[in-house]
Backbone as a printed PyTorch tensor [residue, N CA C, xyz], in Angstrom:
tensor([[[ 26.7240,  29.4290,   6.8820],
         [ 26.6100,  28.5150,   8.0020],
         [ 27.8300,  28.6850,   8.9010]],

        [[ 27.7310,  28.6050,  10.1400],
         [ 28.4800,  28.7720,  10.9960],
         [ 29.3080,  27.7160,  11.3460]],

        [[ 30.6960,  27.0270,  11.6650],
         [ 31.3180,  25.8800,  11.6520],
         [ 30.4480,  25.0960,  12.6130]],

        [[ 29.8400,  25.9580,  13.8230],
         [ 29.2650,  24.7170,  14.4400],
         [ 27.9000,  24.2870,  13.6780]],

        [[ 27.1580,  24.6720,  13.4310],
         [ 25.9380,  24.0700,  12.6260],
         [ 26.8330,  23.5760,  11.2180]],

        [[ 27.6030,  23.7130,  10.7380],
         [ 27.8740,  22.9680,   9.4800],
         [ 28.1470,  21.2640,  10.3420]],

        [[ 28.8480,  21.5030,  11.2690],
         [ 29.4480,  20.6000,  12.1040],
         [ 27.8890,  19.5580,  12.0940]],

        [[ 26.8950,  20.0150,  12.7670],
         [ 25.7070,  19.7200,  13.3460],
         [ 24.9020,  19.2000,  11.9030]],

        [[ 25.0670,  19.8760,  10.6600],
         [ 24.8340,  19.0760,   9.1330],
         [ 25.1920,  17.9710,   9.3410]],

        [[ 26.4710,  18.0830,   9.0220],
         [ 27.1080,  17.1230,   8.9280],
         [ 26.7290,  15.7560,   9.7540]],

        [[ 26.9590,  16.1390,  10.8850],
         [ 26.1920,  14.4980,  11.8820],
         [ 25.0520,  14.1740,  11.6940]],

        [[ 24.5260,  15.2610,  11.2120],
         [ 22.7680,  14.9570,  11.0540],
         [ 22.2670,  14.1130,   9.6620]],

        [[ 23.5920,  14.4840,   8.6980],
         [ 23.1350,  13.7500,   7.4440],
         [ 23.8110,  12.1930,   7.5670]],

        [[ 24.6540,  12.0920,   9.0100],
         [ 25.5400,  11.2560,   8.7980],
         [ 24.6850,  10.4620,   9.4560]],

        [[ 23.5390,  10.3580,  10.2050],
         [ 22.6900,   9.9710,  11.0600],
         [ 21.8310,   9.1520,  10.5100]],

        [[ 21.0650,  10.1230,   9.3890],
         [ 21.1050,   9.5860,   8.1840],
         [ 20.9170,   8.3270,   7.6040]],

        [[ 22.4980,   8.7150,   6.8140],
         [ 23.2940,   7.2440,   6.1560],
         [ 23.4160,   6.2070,   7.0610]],

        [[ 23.5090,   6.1190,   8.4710],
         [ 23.7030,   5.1830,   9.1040],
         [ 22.6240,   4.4820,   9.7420]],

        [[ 21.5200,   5.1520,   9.5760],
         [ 20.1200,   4.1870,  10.2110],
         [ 19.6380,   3.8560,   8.7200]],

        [[ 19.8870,   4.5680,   7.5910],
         [ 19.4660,   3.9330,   6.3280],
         [ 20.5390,   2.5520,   6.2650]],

        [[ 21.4540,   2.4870,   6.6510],
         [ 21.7020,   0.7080,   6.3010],
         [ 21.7700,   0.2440,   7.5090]],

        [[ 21.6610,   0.6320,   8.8830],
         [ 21.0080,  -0.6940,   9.9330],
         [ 19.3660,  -0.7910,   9.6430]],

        [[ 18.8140,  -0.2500,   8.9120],
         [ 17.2000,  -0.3060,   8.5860],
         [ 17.2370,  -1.5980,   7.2650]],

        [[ 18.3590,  -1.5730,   6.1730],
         [ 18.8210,  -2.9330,   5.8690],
         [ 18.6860,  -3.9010,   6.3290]],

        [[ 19.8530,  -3.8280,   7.0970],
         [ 20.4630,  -5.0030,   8.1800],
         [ 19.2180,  -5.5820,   8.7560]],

        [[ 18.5730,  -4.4060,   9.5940],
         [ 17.5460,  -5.1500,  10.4240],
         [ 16.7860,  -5.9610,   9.7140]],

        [[ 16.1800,  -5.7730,   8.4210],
         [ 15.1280,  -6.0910,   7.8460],
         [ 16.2470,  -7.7320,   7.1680]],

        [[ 17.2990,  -8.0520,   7.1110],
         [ 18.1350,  -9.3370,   6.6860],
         [ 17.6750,  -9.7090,   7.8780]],

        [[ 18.4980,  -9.4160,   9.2580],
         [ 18.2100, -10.0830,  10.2970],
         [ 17.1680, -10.6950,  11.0040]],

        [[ 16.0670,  -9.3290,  10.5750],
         [ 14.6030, -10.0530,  11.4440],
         [ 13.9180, -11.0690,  10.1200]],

        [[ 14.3400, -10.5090,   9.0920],
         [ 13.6770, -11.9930,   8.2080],
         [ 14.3450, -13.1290,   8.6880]],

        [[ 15.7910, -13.4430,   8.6350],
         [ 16.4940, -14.7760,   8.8250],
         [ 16.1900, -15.2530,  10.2250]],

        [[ 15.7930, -14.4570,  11.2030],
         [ 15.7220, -15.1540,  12.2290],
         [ 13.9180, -15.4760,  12.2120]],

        [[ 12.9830, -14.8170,  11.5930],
         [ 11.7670, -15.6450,  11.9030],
         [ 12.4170, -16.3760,  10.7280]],

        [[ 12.6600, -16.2390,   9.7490],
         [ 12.7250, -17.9810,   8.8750],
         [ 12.9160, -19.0060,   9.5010]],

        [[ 14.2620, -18.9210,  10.7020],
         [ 14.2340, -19.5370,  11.5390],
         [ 13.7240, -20.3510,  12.4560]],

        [[ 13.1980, -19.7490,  12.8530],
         [ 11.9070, -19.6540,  14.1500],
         [ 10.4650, -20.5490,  13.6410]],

        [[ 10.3960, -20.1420,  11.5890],
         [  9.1040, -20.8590,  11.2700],
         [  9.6130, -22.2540,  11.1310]],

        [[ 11.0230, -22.5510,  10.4410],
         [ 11.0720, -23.8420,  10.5720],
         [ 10.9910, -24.5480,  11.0490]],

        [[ 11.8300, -24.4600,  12.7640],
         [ 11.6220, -24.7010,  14.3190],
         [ 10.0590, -25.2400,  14.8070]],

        [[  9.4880, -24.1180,  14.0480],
         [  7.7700, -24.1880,  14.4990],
         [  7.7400, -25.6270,  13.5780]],

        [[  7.5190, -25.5690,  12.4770],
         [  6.9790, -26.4860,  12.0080],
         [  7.7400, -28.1170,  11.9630]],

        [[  9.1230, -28.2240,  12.2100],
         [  9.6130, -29.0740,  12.8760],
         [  9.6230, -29.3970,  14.5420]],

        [[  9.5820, -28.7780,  15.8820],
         [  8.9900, -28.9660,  16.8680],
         [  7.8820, -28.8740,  17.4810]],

        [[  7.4060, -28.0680,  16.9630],
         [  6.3970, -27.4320,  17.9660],
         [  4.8060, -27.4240,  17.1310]],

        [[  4.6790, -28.4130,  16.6770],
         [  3.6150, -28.4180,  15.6770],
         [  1.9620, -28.0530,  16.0140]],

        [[  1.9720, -26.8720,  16.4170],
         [  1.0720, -26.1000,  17.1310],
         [  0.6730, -25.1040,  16.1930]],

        [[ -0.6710, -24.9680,  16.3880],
         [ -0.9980, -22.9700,  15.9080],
         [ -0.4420, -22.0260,  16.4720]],

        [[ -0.4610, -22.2230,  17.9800],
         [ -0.3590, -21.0840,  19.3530],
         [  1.8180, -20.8630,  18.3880]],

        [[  1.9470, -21.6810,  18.4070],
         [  4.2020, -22.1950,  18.1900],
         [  3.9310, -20.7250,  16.6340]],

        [[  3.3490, -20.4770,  15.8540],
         [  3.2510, -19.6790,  15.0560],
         [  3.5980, -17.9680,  15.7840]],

        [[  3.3330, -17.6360,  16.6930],
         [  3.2130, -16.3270,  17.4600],
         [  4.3840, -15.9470,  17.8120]],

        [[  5.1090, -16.6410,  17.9510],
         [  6.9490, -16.3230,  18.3430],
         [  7.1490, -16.2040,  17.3000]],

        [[  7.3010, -16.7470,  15.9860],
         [  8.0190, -16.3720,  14.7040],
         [  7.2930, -14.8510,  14.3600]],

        [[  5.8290, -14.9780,  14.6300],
         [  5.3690, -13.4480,  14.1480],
         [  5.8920, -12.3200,  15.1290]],

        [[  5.7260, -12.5160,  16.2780],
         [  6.3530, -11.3300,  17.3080],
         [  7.6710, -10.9920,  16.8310]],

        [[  8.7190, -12.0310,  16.4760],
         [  9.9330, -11.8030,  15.7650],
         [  9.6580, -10.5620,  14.6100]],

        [[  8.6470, -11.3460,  13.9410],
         [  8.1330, -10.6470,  12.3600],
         [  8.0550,  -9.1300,  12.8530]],

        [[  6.6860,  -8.9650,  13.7900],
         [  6.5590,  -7.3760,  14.2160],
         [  7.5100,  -6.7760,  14.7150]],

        [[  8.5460,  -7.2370,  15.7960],
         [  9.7710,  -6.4230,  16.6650],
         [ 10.3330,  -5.9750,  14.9400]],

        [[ 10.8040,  -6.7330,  14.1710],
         [ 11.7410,  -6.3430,  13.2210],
         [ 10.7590,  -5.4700,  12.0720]],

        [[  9.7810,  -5.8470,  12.0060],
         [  9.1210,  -4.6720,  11.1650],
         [  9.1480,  -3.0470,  12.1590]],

        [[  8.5510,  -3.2420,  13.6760],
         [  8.6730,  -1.4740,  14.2590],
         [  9.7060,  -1.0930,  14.1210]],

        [[ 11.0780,  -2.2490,  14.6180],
         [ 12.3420,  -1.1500,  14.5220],
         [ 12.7450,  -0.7270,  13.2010]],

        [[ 12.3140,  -0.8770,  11.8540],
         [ 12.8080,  -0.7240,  10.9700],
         [ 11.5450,   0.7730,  10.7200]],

        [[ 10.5440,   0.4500,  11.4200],
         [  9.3940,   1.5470,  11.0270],
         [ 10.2110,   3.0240,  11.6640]],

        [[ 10.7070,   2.8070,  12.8370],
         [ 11.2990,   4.0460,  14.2660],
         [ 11.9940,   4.0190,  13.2020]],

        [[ 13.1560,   3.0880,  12.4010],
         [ 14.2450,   3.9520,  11.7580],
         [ 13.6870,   4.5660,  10.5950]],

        [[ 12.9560,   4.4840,   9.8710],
         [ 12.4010,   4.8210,   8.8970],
         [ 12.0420,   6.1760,   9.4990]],

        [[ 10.9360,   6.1840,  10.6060],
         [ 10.3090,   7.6080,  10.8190],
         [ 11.4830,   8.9700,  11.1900]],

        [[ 12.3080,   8.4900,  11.8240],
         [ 13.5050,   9.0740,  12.3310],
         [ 14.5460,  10.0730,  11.3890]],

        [[ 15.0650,   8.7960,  10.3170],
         [ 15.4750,   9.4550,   8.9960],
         [ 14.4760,  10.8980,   8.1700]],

        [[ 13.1440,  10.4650,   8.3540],
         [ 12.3670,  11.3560,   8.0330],
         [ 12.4650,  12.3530,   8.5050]],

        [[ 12.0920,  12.3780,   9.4080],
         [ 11.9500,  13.7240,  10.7430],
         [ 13.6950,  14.5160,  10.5660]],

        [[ 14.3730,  13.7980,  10.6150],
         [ 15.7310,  14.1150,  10.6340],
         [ 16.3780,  15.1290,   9.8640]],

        [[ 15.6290,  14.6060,   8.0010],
         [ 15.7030,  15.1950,   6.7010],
         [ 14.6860,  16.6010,   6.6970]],

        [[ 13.2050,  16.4910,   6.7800],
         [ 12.6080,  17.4580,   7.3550],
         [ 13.1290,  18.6250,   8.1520]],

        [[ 13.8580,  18.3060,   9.1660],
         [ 14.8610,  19.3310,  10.2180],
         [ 15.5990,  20.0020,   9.2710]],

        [[ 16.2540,  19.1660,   8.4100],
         [ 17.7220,  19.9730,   7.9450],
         [ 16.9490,  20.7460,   6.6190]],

        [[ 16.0380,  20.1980,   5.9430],
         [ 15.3700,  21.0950,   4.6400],
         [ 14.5580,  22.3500,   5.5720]],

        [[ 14.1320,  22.3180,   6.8480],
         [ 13.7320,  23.5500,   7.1660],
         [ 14.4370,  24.6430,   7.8730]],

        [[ 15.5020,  23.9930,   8.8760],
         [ 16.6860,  24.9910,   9.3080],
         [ 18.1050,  24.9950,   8.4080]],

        [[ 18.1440,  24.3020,   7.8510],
         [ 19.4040,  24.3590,   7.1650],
         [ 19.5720,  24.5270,   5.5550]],

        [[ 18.3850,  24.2200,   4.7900],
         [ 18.3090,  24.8250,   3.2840],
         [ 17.5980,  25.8760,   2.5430]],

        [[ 17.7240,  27.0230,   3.7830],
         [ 17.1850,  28.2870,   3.7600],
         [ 18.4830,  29.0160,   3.0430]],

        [[ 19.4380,  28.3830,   3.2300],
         [ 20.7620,  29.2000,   3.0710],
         [ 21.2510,  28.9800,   0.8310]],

        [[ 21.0640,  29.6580,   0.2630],
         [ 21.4070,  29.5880,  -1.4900],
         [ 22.7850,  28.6730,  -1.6330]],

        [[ 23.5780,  28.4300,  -0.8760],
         [ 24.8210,  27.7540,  -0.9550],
         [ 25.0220,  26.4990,  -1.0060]],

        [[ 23.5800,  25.9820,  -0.1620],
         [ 23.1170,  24.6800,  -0.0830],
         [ 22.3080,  24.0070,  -1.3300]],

        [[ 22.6370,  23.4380,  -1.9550],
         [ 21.7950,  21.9240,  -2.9060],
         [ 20.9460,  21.7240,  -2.7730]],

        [[ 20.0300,  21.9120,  -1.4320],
         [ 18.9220,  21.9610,  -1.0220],
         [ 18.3600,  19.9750,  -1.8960]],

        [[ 19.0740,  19.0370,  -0.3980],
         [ 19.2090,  17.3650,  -0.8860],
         [ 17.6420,  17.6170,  -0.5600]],

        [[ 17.3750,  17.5490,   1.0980],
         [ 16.0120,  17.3710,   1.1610],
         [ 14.8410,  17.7980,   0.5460]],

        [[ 14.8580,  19.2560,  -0.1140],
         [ 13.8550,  19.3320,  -0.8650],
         [ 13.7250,  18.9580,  -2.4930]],

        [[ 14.8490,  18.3470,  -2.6500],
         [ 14.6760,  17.7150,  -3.8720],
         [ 14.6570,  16.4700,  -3.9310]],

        [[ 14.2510,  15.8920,  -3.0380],
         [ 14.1610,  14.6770,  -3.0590],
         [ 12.9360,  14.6620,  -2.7100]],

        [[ 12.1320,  15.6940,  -2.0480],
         [ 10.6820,  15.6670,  -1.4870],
         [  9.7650,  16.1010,  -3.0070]],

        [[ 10.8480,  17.0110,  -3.9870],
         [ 10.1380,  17.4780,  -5.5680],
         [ 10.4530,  15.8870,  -6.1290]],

        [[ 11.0050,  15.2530,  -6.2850],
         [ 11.5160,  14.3170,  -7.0850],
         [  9.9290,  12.9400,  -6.3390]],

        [[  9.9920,  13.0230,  -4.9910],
         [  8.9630,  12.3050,  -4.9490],
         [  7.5300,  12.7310,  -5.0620]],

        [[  7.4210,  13.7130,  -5.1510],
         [  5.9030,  13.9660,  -5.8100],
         [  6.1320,  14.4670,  -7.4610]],

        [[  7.2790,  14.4860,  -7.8460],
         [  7.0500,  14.3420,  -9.5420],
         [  6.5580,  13.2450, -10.1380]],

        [[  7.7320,  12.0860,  -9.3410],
         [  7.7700,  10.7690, -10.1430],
         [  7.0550,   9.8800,  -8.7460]],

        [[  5.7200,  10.0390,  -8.7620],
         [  5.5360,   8.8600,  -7.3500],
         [  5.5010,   7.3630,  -7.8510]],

        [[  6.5940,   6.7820,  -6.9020],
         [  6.0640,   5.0030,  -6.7220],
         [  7.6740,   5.1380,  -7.6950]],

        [[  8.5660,   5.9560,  -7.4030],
         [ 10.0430,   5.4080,  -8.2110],
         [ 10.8120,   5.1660,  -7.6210]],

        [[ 10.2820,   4.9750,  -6.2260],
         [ 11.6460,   4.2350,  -5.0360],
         [ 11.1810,   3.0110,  -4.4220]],

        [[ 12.1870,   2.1590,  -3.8010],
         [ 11.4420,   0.9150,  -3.0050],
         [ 10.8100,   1.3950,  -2.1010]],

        [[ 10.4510,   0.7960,  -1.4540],
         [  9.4450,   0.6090,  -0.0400],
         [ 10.3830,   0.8520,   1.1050]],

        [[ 10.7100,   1.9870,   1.8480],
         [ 11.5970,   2.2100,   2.8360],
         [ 11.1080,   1.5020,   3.9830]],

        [[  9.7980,   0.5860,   4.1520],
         [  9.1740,   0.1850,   4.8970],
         [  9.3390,  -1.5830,   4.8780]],

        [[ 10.1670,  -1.7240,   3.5640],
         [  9.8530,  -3.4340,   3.5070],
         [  8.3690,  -4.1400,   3.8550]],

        [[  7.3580,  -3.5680,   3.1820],
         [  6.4100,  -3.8530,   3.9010],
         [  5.3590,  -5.0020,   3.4100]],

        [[  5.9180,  -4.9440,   1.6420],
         [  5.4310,  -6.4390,   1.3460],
         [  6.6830,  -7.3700,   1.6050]],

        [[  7.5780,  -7.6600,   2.1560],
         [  7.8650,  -8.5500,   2.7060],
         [  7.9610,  -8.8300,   3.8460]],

        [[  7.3670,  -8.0390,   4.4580],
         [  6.9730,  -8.5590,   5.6850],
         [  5.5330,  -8.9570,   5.9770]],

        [[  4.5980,  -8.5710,   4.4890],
         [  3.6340,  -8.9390,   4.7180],
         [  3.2670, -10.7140,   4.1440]],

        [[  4.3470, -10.6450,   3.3360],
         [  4.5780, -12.0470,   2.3070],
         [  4.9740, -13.0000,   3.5880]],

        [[  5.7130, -12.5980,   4.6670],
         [  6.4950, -13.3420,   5.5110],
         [  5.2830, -13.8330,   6.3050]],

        [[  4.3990, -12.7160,   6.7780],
         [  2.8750, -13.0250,   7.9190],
         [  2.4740, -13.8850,   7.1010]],

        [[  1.9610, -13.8680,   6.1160],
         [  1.0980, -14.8230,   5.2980],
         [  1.8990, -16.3810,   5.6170]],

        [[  3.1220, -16.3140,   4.9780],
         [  3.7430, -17.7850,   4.8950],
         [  4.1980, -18.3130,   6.5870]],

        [[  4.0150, -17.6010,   7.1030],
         [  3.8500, -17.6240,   9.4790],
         [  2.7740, -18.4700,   9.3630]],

        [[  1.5790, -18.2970,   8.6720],
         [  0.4470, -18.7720,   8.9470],
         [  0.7320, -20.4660,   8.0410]],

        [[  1.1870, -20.7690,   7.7500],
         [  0.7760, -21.5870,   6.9290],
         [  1.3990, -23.0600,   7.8840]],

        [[  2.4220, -22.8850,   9.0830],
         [  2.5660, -23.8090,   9.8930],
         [  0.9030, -24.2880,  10.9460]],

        [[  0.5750, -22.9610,  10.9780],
         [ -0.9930, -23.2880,  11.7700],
         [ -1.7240, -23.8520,  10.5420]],

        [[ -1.7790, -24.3770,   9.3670],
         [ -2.5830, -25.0380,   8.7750],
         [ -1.9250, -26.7080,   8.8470]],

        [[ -0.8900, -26.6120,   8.5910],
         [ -0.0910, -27.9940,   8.7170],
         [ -0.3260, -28.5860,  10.2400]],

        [[ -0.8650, -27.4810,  11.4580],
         [ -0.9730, -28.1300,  12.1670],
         [ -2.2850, -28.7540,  12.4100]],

        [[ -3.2030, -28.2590,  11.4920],
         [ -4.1600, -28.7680,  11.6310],
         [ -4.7470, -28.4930,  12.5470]],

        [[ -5.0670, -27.1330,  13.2220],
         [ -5.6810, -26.4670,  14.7000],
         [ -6.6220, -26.6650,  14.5000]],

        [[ -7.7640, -26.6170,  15.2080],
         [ -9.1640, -26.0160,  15.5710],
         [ -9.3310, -24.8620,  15.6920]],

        [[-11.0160, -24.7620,  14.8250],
         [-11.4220, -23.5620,  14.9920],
         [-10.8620, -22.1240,  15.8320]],

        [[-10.8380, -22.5020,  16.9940],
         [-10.5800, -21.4620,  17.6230],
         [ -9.0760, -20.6480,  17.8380]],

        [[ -8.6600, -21.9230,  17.7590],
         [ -6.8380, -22.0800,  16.8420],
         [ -6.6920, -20.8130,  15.8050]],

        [[ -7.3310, -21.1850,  15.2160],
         [ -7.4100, -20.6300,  13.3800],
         [ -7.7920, -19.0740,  13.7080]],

        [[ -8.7710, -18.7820,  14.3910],
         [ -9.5380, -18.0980,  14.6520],
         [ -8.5170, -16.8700,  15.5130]],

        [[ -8.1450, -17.0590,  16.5350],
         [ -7.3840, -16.2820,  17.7910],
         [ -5.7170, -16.3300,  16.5810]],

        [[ -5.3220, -17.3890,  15.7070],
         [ -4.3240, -17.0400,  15.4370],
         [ -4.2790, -16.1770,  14.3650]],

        [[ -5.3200, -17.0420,  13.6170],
         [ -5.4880, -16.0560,  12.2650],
         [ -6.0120, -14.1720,  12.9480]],

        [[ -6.3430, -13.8380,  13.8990],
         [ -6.7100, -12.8180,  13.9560],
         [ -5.2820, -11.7240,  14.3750]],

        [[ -4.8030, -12.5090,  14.7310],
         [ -3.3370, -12.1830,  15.2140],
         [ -2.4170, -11.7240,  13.9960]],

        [[ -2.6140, -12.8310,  13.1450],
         [ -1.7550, -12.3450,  11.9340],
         [ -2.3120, -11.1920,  11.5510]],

        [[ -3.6850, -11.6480,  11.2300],
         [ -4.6210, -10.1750,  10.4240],
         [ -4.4960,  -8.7480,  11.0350]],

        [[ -4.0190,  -8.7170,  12.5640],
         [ -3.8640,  -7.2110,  12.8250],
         [ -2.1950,  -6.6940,  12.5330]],

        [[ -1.5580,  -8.0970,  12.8320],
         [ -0.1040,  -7.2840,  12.3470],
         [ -0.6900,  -6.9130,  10.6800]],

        [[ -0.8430,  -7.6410,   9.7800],
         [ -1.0940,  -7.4140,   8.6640],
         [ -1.8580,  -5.4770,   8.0950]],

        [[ -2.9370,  -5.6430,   9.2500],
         [ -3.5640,  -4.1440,   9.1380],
         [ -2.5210,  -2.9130,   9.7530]],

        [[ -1.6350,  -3.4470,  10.5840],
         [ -0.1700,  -2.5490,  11.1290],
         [  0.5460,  -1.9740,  10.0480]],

        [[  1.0510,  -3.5220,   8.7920],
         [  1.3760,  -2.5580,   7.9550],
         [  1.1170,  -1.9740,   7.1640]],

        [[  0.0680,  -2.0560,   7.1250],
         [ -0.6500,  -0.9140,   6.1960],
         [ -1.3030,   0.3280,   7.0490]],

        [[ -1.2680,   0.3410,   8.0060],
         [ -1.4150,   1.2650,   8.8480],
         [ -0.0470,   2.5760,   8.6560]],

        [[  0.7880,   1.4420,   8.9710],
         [  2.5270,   2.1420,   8.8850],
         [  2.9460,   2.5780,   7.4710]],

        [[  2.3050,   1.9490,   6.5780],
         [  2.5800,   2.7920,   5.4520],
         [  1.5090,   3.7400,   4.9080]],

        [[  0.2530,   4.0190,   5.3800],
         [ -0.4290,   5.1550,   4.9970],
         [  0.5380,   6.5160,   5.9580]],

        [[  0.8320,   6.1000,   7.1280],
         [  1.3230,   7.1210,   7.9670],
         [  2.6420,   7.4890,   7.5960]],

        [[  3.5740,   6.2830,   7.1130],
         [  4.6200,   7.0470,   6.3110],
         [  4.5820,   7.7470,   5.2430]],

        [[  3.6610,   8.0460,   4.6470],
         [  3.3240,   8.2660,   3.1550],
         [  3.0860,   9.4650,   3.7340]],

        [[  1.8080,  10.3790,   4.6100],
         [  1.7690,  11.4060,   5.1920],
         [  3.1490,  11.8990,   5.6380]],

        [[  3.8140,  11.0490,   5.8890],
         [  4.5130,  12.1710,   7.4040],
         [  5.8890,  13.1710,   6.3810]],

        [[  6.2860,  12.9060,   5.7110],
         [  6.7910,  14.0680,   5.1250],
         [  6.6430,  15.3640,   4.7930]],

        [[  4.7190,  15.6430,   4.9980],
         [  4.4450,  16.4940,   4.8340],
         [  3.9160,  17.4400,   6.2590]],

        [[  3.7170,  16.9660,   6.5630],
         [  3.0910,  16.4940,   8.2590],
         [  4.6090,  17.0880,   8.9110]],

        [[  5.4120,  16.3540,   8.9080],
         [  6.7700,  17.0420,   9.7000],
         [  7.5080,  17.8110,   8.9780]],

        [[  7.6050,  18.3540,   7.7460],
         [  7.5360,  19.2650,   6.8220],
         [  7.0510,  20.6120,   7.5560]],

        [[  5.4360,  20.8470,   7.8180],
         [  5.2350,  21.8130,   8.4010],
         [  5.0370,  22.1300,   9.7440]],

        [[  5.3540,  20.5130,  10.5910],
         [  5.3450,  21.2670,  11.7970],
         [  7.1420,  21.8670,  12.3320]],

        [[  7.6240,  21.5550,  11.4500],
         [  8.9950,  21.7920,  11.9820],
         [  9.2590,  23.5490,  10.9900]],

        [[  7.8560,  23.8080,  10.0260],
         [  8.1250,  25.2120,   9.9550],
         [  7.3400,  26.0090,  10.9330]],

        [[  6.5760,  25.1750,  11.7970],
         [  5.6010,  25.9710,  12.4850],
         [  6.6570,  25.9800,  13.9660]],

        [[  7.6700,  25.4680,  13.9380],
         [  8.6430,  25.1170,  14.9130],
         [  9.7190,  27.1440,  14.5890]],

        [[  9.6800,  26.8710,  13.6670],
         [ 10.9800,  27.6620,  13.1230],
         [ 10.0270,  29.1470,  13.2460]],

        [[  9.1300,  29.0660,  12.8120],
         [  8.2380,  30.6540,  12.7180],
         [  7.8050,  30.9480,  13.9110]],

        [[  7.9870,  30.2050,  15.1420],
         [  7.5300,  30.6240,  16.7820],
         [  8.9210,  30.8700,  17.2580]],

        [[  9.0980,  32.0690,  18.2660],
         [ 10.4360,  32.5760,  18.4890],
         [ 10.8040,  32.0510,  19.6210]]])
């Protein structure tokens, strides 16, 4: 490796480590602040419609944690296809890509995605205390139910994309 691409490792793994713990953070922050937000609801605003601000909270902090999630991916992908061609290298990314199809389901959820789905569920439960109408129930509950199908949307697609940006970043490297 040449000092400047070792250089260019280097930031790239450091890129890394550092959206892997604001992808943390975010996921403390956007929980504590809809916790927030549901209490608020159910102490002021004793509405169905007052439920939709704590969930929009819920979704902003679930995508940005999804972008950091996909990012890290794509990131790791890059460096296992231009950079662990070389025998000198440990080759992190592709053993961590063997290690997850040896042992599947032996890491957390890089997605937080049952707790954010635990969080939608307990969002909803101020629109029952409020006692809405039908149509209440109906327009809100449908609201929850598509963030709900989001994350599971976001985690079938994270589950693909390792492999998925795996080879388009060799189909990147094999065009001159």
């Amino acid at each position: 490796m040449t000092p400047r691409e070792l250089e260019d490792y280097r930031a790239l793994r450091d890129t890394i480590r550092e959206r892997g713990t604001v992808r943390v953070w975010l996921v403390l922050a956007g929980i504590t602040a809809w916790g927030s937000l549901t209490v608020l609801t159910i102490a002021w605003a004793p509405w169905a419609v007052a439920t939709l601000l704590p969930l929009l909270v819920l979704a902003a902090a679930f995508e940005g944690v999804f972008a950091l999630h996909t990012g890290v991916e794509r990131i790791g992908r890059y460096l296992q296809v231009f950079y662990e061609d070389d025998e000198s290298v440990r080759k992190w990314e592709q053993q961590a890509m063997a290690y997850g199809r040896r042992f599947p389901g032996g890491a957390p959820d890089p997605l937080f995605a049952i707790i954010f789905g635990l969080a939608t569920l307990f969002n909803f439960v101020p629109v029952v205390l409020a006692g809405g109408i039908a149509i209440e129930y109906g327009v809100v509950g449908l609201l929850h139910l598509l963030f709900l199908i989001r994350l599971v949307q976001a985690r079938l697609q994270a589950v693909r994309q390792r492999s998925r940006d795996l080879e388009r970043f060799q189909q990147l490297k094999q065009t001159p």
